[in-house]
N, CA, C and O of each residue as an XYZ file, in Angstrom:
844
protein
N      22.675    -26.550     18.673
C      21.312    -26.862     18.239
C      20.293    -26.531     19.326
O      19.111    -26.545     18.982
N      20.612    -26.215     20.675
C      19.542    -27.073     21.715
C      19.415    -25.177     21.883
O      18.317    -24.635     22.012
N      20.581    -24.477     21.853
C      20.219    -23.077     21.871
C      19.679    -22.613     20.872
O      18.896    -21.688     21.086
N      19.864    -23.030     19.533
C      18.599    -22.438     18.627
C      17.042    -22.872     18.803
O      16.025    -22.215     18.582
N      17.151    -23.781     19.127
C      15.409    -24.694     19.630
C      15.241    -23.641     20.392
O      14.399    -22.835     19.995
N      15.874    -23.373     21.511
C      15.603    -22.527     22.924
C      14.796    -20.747     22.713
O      13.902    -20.144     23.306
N      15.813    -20.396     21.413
C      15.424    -18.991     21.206
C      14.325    -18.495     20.417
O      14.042    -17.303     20.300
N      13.650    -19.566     19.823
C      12.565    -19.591     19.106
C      11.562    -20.203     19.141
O      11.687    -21.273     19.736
N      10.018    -19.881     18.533
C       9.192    -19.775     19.237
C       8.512    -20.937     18.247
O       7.413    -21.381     18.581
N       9.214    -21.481     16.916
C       8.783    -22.253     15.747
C       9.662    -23.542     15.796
O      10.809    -23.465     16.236
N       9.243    -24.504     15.435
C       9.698    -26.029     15.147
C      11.144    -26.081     14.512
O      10.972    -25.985     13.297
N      12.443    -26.187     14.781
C      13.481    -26.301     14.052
C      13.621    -27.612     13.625
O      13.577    -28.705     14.190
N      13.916    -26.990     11.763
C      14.296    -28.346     11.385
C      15.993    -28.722     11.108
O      16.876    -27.917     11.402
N      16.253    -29.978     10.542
C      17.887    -29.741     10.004
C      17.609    -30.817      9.116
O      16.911    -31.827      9.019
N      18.857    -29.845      8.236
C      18.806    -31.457      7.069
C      20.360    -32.078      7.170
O      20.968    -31.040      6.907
N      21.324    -33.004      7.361
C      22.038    -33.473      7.612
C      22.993    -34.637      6.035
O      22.537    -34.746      4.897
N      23.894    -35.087      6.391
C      24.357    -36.279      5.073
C      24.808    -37.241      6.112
O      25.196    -36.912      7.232
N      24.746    -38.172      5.764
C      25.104    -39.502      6.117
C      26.197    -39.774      6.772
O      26.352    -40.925      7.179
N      27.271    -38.701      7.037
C      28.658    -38.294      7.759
C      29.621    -37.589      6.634
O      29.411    -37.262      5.466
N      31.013    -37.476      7.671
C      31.680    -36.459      7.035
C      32.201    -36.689      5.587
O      32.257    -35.911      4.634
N      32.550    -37.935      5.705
C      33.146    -39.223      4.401
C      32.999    -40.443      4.401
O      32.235    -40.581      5.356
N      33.172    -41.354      4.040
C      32.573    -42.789      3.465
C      33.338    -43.177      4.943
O      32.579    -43.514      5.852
N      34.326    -43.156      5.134
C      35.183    -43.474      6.540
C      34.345    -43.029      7.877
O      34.327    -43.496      9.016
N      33.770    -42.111      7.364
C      33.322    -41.460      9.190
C      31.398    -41.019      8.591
O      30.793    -39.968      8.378
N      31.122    -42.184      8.539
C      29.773    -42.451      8.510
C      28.920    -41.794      9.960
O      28.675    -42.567     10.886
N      28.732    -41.120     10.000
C      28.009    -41.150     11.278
C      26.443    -39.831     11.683
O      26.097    -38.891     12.399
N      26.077    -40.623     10.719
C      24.394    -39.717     10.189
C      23.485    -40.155     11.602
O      22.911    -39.256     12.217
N      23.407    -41.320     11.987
C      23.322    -42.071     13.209
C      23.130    -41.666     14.695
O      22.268    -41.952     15.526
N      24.090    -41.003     14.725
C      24.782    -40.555     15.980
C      24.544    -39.279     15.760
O      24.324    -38.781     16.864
N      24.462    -38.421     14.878
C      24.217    -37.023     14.612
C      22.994    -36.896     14.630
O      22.538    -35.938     15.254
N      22.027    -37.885     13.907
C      20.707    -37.665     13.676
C      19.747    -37.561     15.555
O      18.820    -36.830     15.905
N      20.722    -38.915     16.542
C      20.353    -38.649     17.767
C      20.611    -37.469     18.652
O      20.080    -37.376     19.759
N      21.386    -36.613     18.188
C      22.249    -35.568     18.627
C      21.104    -34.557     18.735
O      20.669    -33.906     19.685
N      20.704    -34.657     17.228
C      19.636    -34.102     16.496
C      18.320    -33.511     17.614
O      18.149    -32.408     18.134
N      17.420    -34.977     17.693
C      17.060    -35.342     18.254
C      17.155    -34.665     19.978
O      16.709    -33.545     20.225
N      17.564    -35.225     20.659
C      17.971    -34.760     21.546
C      17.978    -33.403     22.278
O      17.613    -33.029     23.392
N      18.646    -32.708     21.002
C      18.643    -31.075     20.958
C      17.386    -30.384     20.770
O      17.200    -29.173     20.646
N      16.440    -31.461     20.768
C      14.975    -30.238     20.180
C      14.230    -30.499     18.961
O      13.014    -30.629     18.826
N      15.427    -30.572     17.842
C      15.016    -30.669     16.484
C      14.156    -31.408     16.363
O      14.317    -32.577     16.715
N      12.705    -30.879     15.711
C      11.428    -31.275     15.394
C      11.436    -32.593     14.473
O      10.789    -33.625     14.652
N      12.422    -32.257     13.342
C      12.530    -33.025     11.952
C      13.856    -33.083     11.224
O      14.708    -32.200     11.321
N      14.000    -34.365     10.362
C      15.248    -34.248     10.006
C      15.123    -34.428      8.531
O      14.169    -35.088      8.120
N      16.292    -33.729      7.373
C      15.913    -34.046      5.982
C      17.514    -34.547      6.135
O      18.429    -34.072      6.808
N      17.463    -35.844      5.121
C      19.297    -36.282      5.447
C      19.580    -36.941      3.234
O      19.198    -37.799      2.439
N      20.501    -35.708      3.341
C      20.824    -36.451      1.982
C      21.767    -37.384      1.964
O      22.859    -37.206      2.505
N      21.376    -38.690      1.216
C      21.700    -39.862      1.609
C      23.514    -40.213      0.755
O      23.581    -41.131     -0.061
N      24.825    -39.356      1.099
C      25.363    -39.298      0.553
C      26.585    -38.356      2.246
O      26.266    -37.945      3.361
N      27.631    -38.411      1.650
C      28.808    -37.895      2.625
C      28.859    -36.855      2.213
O      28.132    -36.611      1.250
N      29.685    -35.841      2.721
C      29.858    -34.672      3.025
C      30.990    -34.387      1.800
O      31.124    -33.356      1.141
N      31.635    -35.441      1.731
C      32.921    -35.940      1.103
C      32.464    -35.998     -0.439
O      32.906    -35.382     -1.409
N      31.618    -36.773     -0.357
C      31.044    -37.278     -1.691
C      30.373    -36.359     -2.442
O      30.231    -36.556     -3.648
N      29.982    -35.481     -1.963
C      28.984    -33.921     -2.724
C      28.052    -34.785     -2.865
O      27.351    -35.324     -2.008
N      28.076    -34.943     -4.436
C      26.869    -35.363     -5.468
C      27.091    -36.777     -6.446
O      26.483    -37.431     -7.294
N      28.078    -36.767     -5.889
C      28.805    -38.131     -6.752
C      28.559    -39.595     -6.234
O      28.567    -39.875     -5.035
N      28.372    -40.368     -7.090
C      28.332    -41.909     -6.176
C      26.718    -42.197     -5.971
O      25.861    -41.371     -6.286
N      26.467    -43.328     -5.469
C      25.054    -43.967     -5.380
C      24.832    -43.267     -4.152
O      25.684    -42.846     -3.369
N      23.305    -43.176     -4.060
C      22.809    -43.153     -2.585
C      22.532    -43.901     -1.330
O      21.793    -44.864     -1.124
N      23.080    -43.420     -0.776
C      22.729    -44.331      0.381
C      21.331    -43.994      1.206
O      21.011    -43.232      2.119
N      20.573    -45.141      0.249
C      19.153    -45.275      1.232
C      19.199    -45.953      2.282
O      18.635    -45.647      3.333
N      19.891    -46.960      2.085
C      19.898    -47.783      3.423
C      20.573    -46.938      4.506
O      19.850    -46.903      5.502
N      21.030    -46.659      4.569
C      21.674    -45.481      5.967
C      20.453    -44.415      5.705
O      19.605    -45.201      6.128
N      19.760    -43.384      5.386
C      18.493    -43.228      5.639
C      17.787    -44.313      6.392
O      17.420    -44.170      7.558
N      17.645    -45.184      5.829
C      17.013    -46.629      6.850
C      17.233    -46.578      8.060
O      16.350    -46.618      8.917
N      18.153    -46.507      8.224
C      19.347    -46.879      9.128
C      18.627    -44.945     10.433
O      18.078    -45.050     11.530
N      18.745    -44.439     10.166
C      18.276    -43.044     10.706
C      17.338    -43.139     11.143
O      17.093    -42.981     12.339
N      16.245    -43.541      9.919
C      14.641    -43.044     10.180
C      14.552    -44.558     11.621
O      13.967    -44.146     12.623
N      14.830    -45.424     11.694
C      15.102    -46.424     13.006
C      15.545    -45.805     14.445
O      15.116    -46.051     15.572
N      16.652    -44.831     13.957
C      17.376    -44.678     15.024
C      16.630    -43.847     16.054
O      16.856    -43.788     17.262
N      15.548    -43.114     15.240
C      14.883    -41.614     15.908
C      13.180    -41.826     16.157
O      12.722    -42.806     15.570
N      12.243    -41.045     16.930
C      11.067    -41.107     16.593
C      10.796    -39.474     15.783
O       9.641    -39.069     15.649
N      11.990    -38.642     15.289
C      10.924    -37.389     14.871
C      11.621    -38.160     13.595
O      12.489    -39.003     13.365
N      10.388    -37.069     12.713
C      10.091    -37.199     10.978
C      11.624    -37.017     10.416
O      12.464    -36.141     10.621
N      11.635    -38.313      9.553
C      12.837    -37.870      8.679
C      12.493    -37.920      7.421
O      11.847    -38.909      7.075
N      12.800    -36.952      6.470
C      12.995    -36.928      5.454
C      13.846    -37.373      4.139
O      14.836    -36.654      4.004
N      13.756    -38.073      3.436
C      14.973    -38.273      2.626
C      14.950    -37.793      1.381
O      13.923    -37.549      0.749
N      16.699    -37.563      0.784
C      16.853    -36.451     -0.185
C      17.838    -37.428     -0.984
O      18.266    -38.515     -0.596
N      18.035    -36.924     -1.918
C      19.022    -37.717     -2.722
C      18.936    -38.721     -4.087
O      19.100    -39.938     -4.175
N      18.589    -37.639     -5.177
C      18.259    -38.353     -6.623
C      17.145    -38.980     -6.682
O      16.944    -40.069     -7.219
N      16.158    -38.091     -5.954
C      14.688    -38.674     -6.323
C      14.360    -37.888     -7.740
O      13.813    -36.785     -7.705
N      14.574    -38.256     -8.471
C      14.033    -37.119     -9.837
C      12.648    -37.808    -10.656
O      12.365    -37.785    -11.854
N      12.117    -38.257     -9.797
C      10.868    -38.663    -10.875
C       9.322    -38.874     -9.564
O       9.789    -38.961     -8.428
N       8.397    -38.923     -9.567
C       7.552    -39.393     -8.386
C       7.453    -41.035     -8.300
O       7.346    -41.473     -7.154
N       7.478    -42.033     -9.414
C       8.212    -43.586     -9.076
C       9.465    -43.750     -8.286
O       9.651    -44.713     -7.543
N      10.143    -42.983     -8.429
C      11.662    -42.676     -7.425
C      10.992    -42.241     -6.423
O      10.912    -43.067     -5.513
N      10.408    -41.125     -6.214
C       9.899    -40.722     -4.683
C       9.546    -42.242     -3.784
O      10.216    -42.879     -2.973
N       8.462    -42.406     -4.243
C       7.578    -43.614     -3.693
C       8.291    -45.221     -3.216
O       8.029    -46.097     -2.391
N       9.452    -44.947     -4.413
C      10.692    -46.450     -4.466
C      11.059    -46.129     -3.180
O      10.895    -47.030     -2.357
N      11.796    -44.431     -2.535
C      12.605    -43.781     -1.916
C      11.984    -44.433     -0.696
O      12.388    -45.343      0.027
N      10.645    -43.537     -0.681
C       9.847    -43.412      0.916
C       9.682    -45.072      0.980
O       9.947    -45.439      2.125
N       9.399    -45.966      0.289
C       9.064    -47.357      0.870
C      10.076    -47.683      1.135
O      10.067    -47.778      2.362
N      11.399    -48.041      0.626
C      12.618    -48.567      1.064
C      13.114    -48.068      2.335
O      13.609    -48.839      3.157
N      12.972    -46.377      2.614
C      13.550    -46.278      3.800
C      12.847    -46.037      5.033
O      13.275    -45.802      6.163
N      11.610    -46.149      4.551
C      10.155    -46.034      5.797
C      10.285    -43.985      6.109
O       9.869    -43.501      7.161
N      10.684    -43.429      5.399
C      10.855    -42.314      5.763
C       9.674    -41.460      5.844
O       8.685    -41.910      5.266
N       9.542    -40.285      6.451
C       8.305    -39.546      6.423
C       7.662    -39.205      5.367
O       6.487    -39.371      5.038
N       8.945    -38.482      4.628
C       8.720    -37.789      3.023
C       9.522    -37.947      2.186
O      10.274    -38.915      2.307
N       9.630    -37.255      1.284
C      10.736    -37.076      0.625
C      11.439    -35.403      0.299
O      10.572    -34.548      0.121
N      12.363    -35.094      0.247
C      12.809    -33.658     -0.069
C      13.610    -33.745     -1.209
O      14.748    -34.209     -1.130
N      12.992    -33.226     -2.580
C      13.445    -32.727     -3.751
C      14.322    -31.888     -4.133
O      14.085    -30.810     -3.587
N      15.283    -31.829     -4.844
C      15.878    -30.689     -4.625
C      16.230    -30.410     -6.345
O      15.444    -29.995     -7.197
N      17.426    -30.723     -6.484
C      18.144    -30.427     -7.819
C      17.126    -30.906     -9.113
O      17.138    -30.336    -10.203
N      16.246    -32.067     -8.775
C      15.151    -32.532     -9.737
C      14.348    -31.142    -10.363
O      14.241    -30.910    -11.567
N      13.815    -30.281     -9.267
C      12.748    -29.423     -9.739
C      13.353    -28.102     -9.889
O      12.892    -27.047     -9.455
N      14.670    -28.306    -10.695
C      15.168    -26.956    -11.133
C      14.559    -27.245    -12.282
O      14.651    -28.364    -12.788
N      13.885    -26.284    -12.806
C      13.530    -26.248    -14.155
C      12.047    -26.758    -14.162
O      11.452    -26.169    -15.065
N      11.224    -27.632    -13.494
C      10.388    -28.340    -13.685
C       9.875    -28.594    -11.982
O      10.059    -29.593    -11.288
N       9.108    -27.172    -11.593
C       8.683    -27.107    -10.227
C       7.466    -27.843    -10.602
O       7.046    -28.285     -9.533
N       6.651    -28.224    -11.572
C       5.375    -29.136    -11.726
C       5.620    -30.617    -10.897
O       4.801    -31.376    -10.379
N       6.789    -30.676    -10.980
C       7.187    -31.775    -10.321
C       6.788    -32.176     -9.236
O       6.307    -33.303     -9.117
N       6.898    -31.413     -8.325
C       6.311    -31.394     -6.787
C       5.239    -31.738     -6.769
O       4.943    -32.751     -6.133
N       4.406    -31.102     -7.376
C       2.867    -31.563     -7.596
C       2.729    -33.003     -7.770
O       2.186    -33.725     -6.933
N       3.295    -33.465     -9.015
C       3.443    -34.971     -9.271
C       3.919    -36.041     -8.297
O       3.750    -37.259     -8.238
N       4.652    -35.046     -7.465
C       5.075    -36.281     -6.744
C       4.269    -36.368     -5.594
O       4.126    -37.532     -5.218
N       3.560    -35.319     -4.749
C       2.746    -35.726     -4.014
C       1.614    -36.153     -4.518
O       1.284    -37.053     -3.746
N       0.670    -36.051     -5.482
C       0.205    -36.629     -6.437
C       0.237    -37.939     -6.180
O      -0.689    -38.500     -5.595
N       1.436    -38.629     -6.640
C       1.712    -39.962     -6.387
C       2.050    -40.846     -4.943
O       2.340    -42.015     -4.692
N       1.880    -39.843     -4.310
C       2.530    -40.571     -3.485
C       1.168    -40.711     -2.579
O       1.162    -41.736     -1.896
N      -0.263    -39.666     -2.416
C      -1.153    -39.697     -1.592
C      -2.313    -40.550     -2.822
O      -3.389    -41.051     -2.494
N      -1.826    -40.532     -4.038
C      -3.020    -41.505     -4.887
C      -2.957    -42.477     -6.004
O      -3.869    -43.091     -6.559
N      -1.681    -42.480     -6.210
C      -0.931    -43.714     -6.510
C      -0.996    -42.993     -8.270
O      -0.737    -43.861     -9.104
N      -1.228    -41.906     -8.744
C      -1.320    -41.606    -10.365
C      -0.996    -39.661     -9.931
O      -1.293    -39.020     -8.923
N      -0.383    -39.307    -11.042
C      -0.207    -38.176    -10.935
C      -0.329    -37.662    -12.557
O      -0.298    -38.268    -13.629
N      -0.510    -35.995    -12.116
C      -1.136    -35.402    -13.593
C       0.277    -34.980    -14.301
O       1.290    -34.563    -13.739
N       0.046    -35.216    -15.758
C       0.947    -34.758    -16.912
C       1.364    -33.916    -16.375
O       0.842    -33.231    -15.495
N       2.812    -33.822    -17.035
C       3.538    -32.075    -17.169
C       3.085    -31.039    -17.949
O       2.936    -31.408    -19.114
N       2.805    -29.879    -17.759
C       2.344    -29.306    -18.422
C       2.574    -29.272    -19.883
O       3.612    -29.844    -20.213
N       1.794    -28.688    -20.968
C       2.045    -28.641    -22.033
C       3.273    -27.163    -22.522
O       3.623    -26.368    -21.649
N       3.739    -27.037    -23.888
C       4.290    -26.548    -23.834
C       4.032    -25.211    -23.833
O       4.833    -24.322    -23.549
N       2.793    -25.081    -24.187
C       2.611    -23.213    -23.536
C       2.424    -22.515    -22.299
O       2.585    -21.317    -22.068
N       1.973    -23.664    -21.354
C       1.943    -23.314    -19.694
C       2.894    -23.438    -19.671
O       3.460    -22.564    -19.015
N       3.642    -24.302    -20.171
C       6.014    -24.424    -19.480
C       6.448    -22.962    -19.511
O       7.150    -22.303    -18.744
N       5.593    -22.566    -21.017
C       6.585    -20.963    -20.978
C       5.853    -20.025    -20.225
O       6.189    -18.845    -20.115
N       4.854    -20.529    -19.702
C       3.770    -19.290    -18.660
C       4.394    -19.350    -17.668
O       4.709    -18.386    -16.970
N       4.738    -20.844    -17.413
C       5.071    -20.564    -15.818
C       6.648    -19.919    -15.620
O       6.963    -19.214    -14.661
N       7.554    -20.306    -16.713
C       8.510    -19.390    -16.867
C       9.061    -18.154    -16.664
O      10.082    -17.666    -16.179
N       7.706    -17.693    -17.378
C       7.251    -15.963    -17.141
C       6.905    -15.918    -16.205
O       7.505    -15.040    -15.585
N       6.045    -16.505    -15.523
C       5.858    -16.265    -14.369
C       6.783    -16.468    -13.458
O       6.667    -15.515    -12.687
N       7.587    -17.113    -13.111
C       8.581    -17.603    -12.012
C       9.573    -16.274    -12.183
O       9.858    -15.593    -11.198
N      10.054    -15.975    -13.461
C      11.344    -14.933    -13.332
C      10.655    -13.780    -13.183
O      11.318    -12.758    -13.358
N       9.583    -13.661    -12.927
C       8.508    -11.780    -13.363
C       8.503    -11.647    -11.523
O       8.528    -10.587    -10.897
N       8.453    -13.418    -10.780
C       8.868    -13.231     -9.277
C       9.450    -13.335     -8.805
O       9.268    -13.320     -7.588
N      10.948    -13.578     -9.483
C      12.320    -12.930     -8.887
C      12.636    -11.877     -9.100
O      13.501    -11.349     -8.402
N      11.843    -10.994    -10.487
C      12.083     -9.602    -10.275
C      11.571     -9.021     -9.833
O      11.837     -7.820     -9.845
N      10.610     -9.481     -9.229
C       9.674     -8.392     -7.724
C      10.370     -8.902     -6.320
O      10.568     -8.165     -5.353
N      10.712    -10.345     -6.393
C      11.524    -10.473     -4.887
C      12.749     -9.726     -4.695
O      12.999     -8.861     -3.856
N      13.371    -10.141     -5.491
C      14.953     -9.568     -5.624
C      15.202     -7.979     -6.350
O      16.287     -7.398     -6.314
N      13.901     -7.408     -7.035
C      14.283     -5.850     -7.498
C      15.314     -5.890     -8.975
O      16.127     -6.784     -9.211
N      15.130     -5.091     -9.566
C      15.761     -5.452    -11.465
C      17.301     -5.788    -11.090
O      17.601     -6.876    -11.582
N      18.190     -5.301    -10.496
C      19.244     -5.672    -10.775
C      19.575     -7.186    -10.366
O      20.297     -7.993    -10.951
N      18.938     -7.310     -9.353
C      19.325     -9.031     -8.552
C      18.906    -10.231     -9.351
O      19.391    -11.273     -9.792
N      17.395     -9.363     -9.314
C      16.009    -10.563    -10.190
C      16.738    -11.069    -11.783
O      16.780    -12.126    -12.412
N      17.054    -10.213    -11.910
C      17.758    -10.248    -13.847
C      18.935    -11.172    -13.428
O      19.006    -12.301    -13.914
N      19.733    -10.787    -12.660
C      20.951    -11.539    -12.586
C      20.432    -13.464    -12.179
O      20.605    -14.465    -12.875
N      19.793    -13.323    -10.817
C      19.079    -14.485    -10.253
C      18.148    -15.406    -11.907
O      18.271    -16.562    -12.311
N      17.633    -14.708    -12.232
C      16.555    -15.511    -13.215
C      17.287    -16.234    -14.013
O      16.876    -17.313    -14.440
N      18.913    -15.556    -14.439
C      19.318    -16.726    -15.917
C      19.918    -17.835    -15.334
O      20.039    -18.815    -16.069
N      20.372    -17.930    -14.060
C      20.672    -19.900    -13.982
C      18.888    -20.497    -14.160
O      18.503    -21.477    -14.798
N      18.209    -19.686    -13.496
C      16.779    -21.015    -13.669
C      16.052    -20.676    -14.817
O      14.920    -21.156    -14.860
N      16.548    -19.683    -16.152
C      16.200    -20.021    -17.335
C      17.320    -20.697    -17.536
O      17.011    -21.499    -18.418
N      18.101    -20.817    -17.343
C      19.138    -22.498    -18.333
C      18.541    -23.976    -17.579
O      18.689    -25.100    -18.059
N      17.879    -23.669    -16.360
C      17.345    -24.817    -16.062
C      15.743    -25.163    -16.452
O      15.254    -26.247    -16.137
N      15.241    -24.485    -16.922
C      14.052    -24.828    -17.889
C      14.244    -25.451    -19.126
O      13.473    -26.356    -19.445
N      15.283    -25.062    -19.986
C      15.683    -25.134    -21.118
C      16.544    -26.365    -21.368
O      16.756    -26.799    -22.500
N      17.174    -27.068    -19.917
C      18.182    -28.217    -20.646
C      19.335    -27.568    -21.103
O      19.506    -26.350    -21.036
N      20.439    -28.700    -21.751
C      21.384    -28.498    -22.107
C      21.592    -28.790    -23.595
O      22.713    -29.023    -24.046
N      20.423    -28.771    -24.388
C      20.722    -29.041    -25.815
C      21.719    -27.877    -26.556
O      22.006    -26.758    -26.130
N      22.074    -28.429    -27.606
C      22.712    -27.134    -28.156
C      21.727    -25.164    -28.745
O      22.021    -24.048    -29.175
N      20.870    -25.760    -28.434
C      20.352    -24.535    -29.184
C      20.021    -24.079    -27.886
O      20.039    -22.867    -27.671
N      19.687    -24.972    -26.885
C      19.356    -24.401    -25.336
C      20.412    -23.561    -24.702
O      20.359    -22.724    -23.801
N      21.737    -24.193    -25.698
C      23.177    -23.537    -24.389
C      23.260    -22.022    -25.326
O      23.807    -21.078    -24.755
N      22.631    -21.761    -26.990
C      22.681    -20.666    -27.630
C      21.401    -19.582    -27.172
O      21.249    -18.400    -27.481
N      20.751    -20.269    -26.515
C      19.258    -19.153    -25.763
C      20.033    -18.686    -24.428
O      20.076    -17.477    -24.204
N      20.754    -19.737    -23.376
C      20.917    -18.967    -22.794
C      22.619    -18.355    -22.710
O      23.247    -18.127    -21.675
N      22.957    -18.235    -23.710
C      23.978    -16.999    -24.318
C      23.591    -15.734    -24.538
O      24.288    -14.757    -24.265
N      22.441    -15.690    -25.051
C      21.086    -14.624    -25.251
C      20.688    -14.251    -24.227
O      21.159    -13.166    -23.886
N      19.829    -14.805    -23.395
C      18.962    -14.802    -22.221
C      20.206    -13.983    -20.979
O      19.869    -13.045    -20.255
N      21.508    -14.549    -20.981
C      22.629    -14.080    -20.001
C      22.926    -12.470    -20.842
O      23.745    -11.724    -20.305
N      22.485    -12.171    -21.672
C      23.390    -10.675    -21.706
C      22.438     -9.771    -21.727
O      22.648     -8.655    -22.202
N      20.759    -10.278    -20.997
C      19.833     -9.114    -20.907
C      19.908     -8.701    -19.707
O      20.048     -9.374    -18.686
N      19.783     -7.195    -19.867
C      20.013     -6.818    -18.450
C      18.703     -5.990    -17.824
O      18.695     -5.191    -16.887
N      17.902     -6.325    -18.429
C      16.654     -5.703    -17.661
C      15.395     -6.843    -17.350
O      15.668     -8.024    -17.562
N      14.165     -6.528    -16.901
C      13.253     -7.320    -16.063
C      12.364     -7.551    -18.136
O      12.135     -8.518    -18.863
N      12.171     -6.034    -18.248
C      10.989     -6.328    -19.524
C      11.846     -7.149    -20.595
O      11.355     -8.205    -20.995
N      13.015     -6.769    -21.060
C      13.525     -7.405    -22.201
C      13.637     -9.189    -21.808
O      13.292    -10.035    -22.633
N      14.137     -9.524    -20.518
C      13.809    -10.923    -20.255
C      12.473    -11.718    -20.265
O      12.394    -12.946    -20.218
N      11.358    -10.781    -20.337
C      10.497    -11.487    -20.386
C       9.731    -11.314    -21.691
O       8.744    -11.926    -22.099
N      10.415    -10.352    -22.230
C       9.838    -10.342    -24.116
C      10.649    -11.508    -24.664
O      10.175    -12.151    -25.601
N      11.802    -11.821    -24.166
C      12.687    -13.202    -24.391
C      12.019    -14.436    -24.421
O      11.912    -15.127    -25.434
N      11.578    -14.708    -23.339
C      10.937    -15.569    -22.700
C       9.542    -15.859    -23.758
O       9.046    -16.986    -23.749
N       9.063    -14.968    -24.494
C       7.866    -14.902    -25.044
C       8.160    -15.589    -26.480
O       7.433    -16.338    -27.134
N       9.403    -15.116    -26.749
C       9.917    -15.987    -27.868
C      10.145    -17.108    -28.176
O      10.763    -17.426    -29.192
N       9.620    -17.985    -27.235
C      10.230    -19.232    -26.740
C       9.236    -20.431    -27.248
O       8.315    -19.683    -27.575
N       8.793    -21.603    -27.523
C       8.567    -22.540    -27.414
C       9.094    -23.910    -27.809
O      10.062    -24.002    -28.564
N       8.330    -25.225    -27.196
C       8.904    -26.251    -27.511
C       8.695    -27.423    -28.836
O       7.684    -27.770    -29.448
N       9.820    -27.744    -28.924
C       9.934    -28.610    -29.977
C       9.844    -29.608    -30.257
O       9.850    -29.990    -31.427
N       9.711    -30.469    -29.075
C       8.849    -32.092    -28.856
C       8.015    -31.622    -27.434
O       8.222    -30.728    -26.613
N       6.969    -32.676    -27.565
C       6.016    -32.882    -26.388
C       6.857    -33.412    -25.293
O       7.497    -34.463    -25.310
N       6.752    -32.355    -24.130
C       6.740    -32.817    -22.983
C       6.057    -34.330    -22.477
O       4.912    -34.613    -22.827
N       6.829    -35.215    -21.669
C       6.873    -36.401    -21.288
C       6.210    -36.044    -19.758
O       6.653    -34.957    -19.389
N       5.250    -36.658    -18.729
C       5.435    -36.512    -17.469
C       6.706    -35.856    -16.871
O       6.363    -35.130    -15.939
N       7.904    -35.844    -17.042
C       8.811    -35.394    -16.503
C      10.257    -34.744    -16.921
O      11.235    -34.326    -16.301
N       9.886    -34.878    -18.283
C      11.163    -34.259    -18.908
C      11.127    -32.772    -19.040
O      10.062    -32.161    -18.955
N      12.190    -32.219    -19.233
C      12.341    -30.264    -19.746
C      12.438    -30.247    -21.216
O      12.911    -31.079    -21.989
N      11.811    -28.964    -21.448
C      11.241    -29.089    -23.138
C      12.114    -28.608    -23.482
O      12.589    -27.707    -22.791
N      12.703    -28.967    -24.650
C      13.687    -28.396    -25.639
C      12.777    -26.933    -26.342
O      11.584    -26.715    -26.548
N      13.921    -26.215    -26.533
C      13.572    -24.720    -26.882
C      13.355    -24.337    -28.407
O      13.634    -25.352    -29.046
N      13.080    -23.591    -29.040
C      13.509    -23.236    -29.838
C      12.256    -21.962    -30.247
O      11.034    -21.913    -30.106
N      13.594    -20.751    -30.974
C      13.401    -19.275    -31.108
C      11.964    -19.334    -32.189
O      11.916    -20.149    -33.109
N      11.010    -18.495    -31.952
C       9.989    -18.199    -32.568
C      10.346    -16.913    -33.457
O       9.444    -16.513    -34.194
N      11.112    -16.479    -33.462
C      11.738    -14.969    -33.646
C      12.967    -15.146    -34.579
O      13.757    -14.232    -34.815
N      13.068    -16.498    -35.129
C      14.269    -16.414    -36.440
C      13.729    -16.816    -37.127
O      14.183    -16.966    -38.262
């Protein structure tokens, strides 16, 4: 760590888990390590190494971190709503929060949650014709980041994550997976809208304009 701080000229961050397994807890001792070495900031998902994604979070060991250190820690780990953010950051006194698996599908999110968290109310999710704008828009900039063959390939996990897992959602992206170009995915995409009103935070169910 203390040689990557050394060779660069920008703030290193790290994001860390709570230790290797429920047995060898030691987010603590790593986070001072951390510390120590340079590292500006820490993001720590509140969960073992062991554990992936499974099991409750451990905020309190976040707690337990953001104590141990004076740089910024961040905490990660099943915040999926901005009331969860705010529950998150007060319980563990943490700097921020870091989102992750929540805003697949529903990057409005982010917005909402700082939103809430600097003014105590945050704005609706979009309606359902900006959902499919920004859609278009998001995969039209993986096929300029990544170039047609990557961008096409890259875009259909985060069109199945716009869409949910309903049944007609898992039959779009059966569809959506066997296009192989930039324009036909986004004449796809055009076909698209939703079938109940978006909630503050839910993903809109799909359905074909084109049958």
């Amino acid at each position: 760590l203390a040689a990557v701080v050394s060779a660069v000229a920008v703030p290193v961050t790290l994001k860390i888990r709570t230790g290797s397994s429920p047995a060898q807890r030691n987010g603590v001792q790593i986070a001072r390590i951390a510390e120590d070495a340079g590292i500006a900031a820490l993001a720590v998902h509140g969960r073992t190494r062991a554990c992936a994604f499974k099991g409750e979070v451990e905020y309190d060991t976040i707690a337990n971190i953001v104590r141990a250190v004076d740089i910024p820690v961040f905490a990660n780990g099943d915040i999926d709503s901005p009331e969860r953010a705010r529950a998150v950051r007060d319980h563990t006194g943490a700097a921020g929060v870091m989102i992750g698996r929540a805003a697949q599908g529903r990057p409005w999110l982010l917005g909402q949650v700082a939103d809430y968290l600097e003014r105590g109310e945050y704005r609706a999710a979009p309606g359902a014709r900006e959902q499919r704008t920004i859609l278009a828009q998001h995969v039209a900039h993986l096929h300029a980041f990544y170039g047609d063959f990557m961008g096409t390939r890259i875009a259909r996990k985060h069109f199945g994550w716009y869409l949910g897992d309903s049944r007609l959602a898992r039959l779009h992206r059966s569809k959506f997976n066997r296009l192989e170009t930039p324009v036909d995915q986004l004449r796809y995409i055009e076909t698209l809208t939703t079938t109940k009103s978006p909630n503050t935070t839910s993903t809109p169910q799909i359905e074909d304009l084109a049958a």
